[in-house]
TORRO-897058 format. One record per residue: residue in one letter; x, y negated, z of N, C-alpha, C in turn; residue number from 0. Coordinates in pm, whole numbers, plus 50000, padded with zeros to 5 digits. Layout:
N
A,X,Y,Z,X,Y,Z,X,Y,Z,NUM
...
//
This chain:
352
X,50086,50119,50000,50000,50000,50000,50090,49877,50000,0
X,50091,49786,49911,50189,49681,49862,50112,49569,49947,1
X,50156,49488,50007,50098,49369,50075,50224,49293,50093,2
X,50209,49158,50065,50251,49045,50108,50238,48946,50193,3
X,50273,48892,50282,50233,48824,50382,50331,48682,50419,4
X,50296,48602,50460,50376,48461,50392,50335,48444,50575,5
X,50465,48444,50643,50493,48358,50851,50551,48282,50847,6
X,50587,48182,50751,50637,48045,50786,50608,47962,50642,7
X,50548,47860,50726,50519,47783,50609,50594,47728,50518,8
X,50748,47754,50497,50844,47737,50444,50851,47841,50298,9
X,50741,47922,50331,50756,48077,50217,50602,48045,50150,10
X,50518,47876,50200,50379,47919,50081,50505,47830,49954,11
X,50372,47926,49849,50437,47818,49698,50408,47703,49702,12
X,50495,47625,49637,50494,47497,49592,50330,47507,49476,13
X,50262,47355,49521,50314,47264,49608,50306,47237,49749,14
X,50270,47372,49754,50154,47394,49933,50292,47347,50022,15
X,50399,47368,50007,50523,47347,50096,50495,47205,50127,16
X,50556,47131,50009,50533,46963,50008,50415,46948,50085,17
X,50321,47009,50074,50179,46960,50192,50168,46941,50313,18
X,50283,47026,50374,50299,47021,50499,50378,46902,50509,19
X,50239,46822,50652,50383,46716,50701,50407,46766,50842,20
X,50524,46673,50885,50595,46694,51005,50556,46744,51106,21
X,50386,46656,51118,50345,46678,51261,50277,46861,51260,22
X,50234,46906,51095,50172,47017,51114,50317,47152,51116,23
X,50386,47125,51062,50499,47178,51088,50552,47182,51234,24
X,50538,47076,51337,50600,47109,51471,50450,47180,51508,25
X,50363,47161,51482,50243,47223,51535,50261,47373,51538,26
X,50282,47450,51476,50304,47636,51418,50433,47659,51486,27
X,50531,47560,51534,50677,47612,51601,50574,47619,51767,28
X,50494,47537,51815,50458,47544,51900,50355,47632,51906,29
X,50293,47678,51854,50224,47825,51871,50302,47954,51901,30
X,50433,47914,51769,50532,48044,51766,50560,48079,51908,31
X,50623,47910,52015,50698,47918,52117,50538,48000,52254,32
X,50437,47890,52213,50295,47967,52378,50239,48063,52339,33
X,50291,48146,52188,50183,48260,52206,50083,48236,52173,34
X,49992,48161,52116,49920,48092,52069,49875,48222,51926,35
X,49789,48179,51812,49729,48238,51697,49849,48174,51602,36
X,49934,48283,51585,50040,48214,51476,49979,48240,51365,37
X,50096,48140,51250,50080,48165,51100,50088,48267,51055,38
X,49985,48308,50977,49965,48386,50877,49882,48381,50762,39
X,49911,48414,50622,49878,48405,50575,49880,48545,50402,40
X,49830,48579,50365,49845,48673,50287,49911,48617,50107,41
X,49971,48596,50066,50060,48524,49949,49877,48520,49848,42
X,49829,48565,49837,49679,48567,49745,49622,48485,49785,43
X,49586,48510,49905,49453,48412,49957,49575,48206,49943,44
X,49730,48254,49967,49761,48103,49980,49743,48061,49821,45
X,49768,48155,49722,49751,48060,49583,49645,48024,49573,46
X,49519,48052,49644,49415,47993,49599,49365,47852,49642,47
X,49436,47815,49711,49461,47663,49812,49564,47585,49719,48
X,49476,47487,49712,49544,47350,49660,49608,47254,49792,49
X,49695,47141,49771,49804,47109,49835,49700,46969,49892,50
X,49561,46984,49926,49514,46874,50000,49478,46946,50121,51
X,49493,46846,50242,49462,46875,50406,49306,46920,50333,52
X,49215,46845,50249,49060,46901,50317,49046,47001,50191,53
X,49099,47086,50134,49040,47177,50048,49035,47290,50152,54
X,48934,47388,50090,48829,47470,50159,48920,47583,50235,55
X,49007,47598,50099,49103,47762,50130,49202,47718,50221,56
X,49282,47587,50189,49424,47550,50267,49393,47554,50461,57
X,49232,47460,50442,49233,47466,50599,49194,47583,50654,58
X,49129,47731,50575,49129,47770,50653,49211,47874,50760,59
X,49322,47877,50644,49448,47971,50676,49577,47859,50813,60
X,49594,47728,50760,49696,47631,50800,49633,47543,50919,61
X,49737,47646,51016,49711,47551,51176,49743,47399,51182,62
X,49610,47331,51218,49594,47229,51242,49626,47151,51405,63
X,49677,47046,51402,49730,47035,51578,49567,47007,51627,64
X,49466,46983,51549,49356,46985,51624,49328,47100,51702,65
X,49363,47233,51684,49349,47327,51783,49370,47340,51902,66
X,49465,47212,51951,49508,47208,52051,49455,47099,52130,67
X,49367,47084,52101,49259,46990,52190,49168,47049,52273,68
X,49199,47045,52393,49055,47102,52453,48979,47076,52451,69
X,48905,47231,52462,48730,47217,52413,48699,47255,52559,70
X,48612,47177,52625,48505,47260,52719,48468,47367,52771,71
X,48379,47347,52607,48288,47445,52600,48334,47600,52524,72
X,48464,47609,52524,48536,47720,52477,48558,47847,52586,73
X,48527,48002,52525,48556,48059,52649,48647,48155,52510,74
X,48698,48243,52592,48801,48321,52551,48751,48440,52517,75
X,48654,48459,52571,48559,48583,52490,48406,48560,52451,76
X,48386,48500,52342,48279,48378,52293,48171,48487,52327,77
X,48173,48584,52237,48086,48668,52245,48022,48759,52356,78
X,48119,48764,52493,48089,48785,52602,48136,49028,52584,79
X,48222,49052,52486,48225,49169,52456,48286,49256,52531,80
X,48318,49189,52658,48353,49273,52793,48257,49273,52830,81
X,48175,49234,52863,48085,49252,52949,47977,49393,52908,82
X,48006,49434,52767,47958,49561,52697,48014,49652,52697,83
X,48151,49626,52736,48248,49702,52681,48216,49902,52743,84
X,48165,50001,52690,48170,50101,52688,48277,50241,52697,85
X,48393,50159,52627,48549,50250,52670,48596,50140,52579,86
X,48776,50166,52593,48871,50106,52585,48891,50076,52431,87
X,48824,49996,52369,48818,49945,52194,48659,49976,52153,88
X,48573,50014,52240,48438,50066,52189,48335,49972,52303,89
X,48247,49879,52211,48136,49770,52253,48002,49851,52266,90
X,47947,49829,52293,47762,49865,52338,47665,49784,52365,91
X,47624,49691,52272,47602,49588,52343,47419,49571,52330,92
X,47427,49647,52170,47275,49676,52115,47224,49802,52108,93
X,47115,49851,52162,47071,49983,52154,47111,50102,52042,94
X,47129,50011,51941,47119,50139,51808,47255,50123,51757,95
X,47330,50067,51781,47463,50053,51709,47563,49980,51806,96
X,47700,50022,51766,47791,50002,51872,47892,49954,51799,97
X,48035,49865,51825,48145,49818,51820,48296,49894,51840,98
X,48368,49929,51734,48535,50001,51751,48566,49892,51680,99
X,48647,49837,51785,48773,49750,51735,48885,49857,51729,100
X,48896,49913,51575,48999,49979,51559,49137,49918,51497,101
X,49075,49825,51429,49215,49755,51344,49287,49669,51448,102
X,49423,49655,51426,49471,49600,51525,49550,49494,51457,103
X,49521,49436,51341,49588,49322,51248,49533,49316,51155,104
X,49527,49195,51096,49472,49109,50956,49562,49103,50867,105
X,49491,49026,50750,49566,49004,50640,49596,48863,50596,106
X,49600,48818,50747,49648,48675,50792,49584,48619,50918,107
X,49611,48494,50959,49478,48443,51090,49397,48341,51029,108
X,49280,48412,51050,49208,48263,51026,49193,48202,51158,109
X,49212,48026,51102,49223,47918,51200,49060,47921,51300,110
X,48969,48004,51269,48849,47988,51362,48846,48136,51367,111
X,48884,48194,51399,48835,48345,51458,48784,48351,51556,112
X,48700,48406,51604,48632,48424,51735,48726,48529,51831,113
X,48784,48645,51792,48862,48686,51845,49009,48657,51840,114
X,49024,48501,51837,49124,48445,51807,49235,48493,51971,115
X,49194,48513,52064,49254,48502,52148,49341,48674,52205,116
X,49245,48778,52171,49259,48885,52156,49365,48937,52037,117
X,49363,48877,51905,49445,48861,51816,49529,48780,51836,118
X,49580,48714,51925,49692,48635,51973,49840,48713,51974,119
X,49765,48840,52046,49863,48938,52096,49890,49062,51995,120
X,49982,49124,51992,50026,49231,51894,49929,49339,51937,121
X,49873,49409,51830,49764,49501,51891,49807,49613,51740,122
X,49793,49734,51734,49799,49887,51632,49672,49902,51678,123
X,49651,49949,51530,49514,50068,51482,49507,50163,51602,124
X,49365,50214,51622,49331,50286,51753,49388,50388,51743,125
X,49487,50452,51813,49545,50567,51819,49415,50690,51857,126
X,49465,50801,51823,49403,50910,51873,49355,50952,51965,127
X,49442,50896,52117,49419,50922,52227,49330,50829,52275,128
X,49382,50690,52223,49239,50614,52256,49094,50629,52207,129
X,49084,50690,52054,48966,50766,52025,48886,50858,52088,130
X,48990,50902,52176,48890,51004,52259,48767,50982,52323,131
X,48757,50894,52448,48679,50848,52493,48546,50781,52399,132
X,48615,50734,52322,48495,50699,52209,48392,50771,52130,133
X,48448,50906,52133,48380,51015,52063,48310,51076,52160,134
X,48390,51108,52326,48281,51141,52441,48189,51089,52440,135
X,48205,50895,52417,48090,50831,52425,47967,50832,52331,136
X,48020,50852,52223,47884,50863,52119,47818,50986,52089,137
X,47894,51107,52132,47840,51235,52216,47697,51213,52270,138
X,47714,51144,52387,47675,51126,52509,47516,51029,52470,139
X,47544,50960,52370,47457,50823,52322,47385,50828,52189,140
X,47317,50935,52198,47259,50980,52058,47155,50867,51995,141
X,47125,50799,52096,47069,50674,52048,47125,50551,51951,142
X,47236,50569,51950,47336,50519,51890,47330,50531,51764,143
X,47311,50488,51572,47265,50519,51530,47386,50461,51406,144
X,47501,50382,51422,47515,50305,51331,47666,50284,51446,145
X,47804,50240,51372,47920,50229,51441,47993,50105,51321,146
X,48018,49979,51397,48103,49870,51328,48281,49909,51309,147
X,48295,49910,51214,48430,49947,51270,48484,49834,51200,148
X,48529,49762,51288,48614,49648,51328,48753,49620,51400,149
X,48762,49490,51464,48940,49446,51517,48961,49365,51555,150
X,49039,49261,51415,49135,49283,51326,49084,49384,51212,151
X,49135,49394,51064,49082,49419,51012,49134,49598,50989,152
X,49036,49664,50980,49035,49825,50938,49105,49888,50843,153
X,49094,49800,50723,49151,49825,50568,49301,49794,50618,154
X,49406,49743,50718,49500,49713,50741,49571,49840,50759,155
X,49490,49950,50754,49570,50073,50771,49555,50129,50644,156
X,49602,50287,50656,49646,50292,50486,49503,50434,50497,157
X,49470,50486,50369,49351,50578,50341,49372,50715,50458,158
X,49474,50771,50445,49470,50877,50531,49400,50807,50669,159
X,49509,50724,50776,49476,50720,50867,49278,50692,50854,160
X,49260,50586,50763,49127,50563,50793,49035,50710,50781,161
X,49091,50789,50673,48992,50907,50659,48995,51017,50825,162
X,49124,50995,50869,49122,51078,51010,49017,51027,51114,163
X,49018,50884,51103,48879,50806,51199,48779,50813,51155,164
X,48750,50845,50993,48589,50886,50982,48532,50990,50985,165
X,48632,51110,50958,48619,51240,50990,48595,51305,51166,166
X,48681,51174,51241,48667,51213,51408,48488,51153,51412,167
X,48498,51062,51348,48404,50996,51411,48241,51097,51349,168
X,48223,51106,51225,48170,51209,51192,48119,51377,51234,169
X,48243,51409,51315,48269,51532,51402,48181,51484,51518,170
X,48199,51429,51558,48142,51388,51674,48010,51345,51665,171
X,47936,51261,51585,47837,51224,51591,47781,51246,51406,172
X,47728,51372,51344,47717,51373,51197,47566,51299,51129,173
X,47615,51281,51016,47510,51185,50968,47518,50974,51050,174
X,47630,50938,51148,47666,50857,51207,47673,50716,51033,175
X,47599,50600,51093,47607,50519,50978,47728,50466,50999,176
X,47812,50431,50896,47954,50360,50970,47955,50252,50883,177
X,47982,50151,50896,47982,49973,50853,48100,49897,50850,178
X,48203,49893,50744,48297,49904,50798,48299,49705,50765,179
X,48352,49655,50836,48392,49537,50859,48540,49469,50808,180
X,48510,49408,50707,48654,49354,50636,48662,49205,50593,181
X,48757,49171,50550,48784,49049,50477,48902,49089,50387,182
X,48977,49169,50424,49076,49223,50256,49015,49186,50107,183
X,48891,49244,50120,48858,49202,49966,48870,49086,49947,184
X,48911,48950,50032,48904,48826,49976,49016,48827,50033,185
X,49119,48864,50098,49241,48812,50116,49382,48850,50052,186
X,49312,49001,50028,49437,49088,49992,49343,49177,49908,187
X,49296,49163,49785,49173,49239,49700,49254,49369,49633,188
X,49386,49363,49640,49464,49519,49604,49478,49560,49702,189
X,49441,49580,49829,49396,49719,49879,49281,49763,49869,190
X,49210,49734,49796,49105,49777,49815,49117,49858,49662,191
X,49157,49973,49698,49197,50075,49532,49079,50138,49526,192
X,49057,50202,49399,48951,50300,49363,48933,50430,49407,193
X,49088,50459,49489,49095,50539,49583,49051,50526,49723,194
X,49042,50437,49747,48977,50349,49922,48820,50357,49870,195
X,48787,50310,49772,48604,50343,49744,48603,50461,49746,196
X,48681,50577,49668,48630,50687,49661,48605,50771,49851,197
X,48739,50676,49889,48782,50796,50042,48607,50716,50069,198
X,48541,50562,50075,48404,50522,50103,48305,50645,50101,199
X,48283,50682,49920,48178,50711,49887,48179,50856,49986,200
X,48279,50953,49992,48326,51073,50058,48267,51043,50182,201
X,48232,50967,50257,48200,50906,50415,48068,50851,50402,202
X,47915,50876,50296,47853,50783,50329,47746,50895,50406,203
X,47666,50845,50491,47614,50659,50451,47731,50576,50510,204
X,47765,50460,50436,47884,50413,50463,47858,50235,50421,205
X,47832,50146,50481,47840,50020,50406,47963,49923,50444,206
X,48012,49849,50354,48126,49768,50383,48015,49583,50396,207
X,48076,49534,50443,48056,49397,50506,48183,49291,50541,208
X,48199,49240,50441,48300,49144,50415,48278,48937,50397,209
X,48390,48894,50493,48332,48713,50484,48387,48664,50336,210
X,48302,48570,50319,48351,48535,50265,48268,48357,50282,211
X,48362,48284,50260,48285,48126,50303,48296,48016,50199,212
X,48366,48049,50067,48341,47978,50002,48362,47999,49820,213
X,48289,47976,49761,48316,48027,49614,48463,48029,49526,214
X,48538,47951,49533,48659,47952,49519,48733,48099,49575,215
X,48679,48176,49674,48728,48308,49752,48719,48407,49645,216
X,48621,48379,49583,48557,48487,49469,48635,48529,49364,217
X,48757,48507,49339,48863,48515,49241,48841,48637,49163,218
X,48888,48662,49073,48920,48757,48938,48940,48906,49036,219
X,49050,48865,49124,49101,48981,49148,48964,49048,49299,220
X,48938,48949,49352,48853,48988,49401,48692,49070,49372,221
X,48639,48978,49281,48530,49012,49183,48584,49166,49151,222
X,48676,49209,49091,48726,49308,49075,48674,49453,49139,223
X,48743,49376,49288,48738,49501,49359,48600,49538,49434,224
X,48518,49385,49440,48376,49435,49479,48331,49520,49352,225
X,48321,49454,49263,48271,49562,49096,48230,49678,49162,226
X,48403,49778,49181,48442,49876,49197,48333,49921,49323,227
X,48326,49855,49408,48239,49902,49561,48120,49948,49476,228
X,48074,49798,49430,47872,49811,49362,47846,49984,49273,229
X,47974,49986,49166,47937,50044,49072,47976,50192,49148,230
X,48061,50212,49268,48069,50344,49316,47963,50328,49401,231
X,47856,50299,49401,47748,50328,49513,47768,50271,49657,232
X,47827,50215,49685,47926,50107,49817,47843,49962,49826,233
X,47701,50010,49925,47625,49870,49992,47745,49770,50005,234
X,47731,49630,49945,47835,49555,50030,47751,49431,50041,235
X,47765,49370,50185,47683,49268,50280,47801,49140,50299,236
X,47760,49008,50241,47837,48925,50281,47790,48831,50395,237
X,47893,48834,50497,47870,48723,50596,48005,48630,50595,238
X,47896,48494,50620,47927,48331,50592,47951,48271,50738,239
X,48059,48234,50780,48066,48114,50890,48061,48000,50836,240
X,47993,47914,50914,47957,47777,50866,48037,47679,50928,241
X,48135,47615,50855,48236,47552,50889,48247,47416,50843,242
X,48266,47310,50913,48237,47188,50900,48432,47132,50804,243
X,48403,47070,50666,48486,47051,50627,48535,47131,50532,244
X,48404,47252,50510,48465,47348,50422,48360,47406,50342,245
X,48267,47428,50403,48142,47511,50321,47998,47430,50370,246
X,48011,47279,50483,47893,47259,50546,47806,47151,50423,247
X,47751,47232,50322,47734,47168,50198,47631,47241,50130,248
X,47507,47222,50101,47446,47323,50066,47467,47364,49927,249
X,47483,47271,49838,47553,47302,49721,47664,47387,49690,250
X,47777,47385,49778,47828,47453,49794,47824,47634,49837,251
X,47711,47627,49929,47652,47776,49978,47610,47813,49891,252
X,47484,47748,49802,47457,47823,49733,47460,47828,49646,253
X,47578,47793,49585,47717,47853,49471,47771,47998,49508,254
X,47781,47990,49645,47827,48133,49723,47744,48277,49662,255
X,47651,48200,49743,47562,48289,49747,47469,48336,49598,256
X,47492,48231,49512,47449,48298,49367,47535,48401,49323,257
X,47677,48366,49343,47782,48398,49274,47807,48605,49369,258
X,47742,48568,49500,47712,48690,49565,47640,48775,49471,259
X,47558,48709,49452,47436,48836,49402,47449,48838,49241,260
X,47545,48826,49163,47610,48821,49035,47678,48939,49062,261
X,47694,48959,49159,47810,49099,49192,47745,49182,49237,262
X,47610,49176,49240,47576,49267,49339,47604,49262,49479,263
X,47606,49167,49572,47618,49140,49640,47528,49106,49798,264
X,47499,49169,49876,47364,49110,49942,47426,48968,50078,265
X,47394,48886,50064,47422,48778,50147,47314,48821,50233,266
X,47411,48841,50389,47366,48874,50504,47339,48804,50623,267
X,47460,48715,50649,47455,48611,50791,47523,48506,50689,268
X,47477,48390,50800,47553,48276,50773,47544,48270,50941,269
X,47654,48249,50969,47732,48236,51128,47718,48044,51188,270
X,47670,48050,51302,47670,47902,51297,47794,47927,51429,271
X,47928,47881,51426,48068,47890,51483,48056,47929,51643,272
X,48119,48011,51673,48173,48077,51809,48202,47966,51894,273
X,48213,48025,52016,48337,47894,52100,48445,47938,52131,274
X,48514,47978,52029,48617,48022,52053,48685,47878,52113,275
X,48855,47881,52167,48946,47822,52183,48988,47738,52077,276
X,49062,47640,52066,49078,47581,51947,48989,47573,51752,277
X,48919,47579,51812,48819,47573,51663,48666,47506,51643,278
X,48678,47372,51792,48581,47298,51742,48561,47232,51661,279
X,48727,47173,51602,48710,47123,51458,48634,47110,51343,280
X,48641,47264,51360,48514,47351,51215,48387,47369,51310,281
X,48308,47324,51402,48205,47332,51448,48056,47274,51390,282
X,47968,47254,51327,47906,47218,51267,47818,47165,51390,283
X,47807,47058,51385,47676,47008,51519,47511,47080,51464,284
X,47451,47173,51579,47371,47279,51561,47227,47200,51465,285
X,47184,47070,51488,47100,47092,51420,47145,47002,51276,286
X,47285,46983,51273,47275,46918,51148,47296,47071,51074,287
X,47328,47183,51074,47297,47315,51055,47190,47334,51014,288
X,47094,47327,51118,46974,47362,51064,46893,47288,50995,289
X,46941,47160,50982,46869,47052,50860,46974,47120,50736,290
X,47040,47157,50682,47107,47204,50596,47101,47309,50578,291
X,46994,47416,50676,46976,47545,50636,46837,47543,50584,292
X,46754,47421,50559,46631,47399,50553,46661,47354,50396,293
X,46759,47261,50370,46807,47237,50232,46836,47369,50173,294
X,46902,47443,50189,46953,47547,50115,46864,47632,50035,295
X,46756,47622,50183,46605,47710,50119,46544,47634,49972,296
X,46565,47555,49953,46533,47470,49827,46631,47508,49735,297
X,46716,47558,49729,46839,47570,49672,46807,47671,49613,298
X,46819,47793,49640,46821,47943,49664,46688,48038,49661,299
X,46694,48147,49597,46582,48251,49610,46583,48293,49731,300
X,46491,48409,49773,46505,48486,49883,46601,48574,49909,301
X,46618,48623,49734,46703,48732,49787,46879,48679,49805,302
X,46894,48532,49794,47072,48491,49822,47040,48446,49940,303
X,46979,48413,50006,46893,48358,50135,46955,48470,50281,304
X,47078,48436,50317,47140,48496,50408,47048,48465,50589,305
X,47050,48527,50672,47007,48494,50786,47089,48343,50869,306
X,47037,48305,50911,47137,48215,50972,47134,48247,51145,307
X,47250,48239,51202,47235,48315,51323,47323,48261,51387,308
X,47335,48287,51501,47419,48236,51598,47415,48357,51731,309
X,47518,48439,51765,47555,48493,51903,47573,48410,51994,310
X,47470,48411,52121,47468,48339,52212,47585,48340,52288,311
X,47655,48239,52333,47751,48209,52435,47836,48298,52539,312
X,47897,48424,52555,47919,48435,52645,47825,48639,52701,313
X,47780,48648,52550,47724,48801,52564,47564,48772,52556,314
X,47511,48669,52527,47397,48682,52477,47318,48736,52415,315
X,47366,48772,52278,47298,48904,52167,47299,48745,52046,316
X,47289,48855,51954,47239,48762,51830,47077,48691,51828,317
X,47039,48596,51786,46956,48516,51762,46936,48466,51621,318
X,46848,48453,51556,46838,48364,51450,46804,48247,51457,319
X,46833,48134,51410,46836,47999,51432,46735,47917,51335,320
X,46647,47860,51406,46563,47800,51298,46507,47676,51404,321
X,46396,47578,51307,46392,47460,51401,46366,47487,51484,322
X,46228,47571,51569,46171,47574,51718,46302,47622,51789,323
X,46435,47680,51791,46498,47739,51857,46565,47663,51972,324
X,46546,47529,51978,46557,47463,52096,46490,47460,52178,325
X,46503,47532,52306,46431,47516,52422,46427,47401,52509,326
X,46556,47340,52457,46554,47203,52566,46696,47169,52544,327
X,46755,47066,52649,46859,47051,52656,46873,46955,52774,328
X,47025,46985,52816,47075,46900,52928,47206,46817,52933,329
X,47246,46736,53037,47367,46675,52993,47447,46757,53143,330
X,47576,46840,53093,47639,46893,53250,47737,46814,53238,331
X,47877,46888,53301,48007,46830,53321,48083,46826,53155,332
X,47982,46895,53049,48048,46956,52946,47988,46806,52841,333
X,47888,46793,52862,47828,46712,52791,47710,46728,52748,334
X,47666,46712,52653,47502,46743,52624,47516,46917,52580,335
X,47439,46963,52605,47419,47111,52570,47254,47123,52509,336
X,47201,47210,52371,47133,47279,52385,47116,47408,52436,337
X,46936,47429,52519,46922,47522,52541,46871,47648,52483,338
X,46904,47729,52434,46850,47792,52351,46814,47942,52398,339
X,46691,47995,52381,46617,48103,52431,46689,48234,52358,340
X,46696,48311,52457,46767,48410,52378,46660,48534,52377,341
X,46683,48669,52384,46595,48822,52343,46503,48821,52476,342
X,46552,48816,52583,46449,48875,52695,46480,48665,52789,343
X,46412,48585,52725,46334,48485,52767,46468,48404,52845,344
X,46608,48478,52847,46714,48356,52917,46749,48215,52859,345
X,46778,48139,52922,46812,48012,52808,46941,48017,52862,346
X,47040,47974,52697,47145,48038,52681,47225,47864,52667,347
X,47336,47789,52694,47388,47671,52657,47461,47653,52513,348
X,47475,47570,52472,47567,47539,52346,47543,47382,52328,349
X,47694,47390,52260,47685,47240,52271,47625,47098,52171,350
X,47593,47061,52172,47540,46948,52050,47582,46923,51975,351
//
């Protein structure tokens, strides 16, 4: 498996080099030095970035010193996925389907990851021994109906290993739906060989679910390798984070999202941003969101018409976001917060 990967901004192509100024350059030595979400970037996804601070692709790969502003309202596990946690890489958080963070690296960082902080640290694909417990558990949880397999990204390992985790996982629980969770196809679209669909089709029911946030992502080589998914029988589901400065445009979405379903493509979520650590930048203020998810509907059929959603704060569950979804709001130590109702009647905070 051939991959390239570009850790100092000294190695993107020209003219992306020249783009960098000083201050964003000491910015990435100072991540290097606290441990922080270093640079990365995959040599594909950087040619597709032009050499301006606000184009779509450059910001979302190239650490900005805005990350280093504190946020508040940031927690370190947005999603609250300890608090589910079932065994050691395996979530539980929804009755019918469950969470393996098996991948233990990307095919670069993106500057808003939600598990930005977890990916901070050097993490390998789930070993065997840590599988164990995971397979006791879905043993045990026949209710269980459907398995994310997630990270960091999955495709980061090579076909064997992945076929040994669908075969355990299979053994253990048969007929198990597995979903596999990626962004390779838009970062690094040659791994994704006709041999990786086939090891797919060998594993179904099997659907892949890949981000993608802005039409420019959609490249030749990419288009490519979805083709290959559609035409081998390979469901593929795109989910959208909504990022201010990059895609918060409805024109823009639904360019996405046409250009989705040209491929065969089903547009699934549109993400309204985590709280993660450093990534209020790209935060979209919630209801200028939803005045722009109200535009889009004008835009768009039903069927490019992705959900728009938001995971509540802190282990909430998913929600879909639409106007009534404000329950209220208050002003704390954080600042104004909406309140927003979550599955069983809690009101959940986020910020304005």
């Amino acid at each position: 498996m051939s991959q390239v990967f570009i850790t100092s901004w000294k190695e993107l192509p020209e003219p992306l080099v020249s783009s960098v100024d000083a201050q964003e350059a000491a910015f990435i030595e100072t991540l290097n030095a606290s441990g922080g979400l270093p640079f990365m970037v995959s040599a594909h996804f950087a040619a597709l970035a032009k050499p301006d601070k606000t184009d779509p692709i450059r910001q979302q790969f190239m650490p900005y010193p805005a990350e280093g502003v504190p946020d508040p309202f940031a927690l370190a596990d947005p999603l609250g996925e300890a608090k589910h946690q079932a065994a050691p890489r395996l979530v539980h958080q929804y009755r019918d389907r469950a969470l393996l963070l098996a991948g233990g690296s990307c095919a670069g960082y993106c500057r808003y990851c939600f598990r930005r902080v977890w990916m901070s640290r050097p993490q390998h694909f789930i070993s065997g021994e840590e599988l164990l417990p995971v397979l006791v558990y879905l043993k045990g949880h026949p209710e269980i109906r459907e398995i994310l397999i997630s990270g960091g990204d999955p495709l980061m390992a090579e076909d064997g290993t992945l076929a040994t985790l669908f075969q355990s996982l299979r053994i253990a629980r048969p007929g198990l739906l597995l979903r596999i969770c990626t962004r390779l196809p838009i970062t690094q679209p040659s791994r994704l060989t006709l041999e990786t669909v086939r090891l797919f089709r060998a594993y179904r029911p099997l659907r892949m679910v890949i981000q993608s946030n802005h039409p420019r992502e959609l490249a030749a080589g990419t288009q490519e390798a979805l083709r290959t998914c559609v035409d081998q029988g390979i469901p593929v589901h795109v989910q959208t984070v909504l990022l201010r400065g990059i895609n918060d445009d409805a024109q823009v979405l639904a360019a996405l999202f046409r250009e989705c379903l040209q491929l065969g493509l089903s547009p699934y979520y549109l993400f309204q941003l985590d709280l993660a650590p450093g990534t209020a930048h790209f935060r979209v203020p919630l209801k200028t969101g939803l005045a722009l998810y109200e535009e889009l509907k004008r835009h768009i059929s039903g069927l490019g018409l992705p959900v728009y959603a938001l995971d509540l704060p802190g282990g909430g569950g998913k929600i879909p976001l639409h106007q009534g979804v404000i329950a209220g709001e208050q002003v704390d130590s954080q600042g104004l917060v909406y309140l927003l109702q979550g599955p069983e009647g809690k009101l959940w905070p986020y910020p304005a």
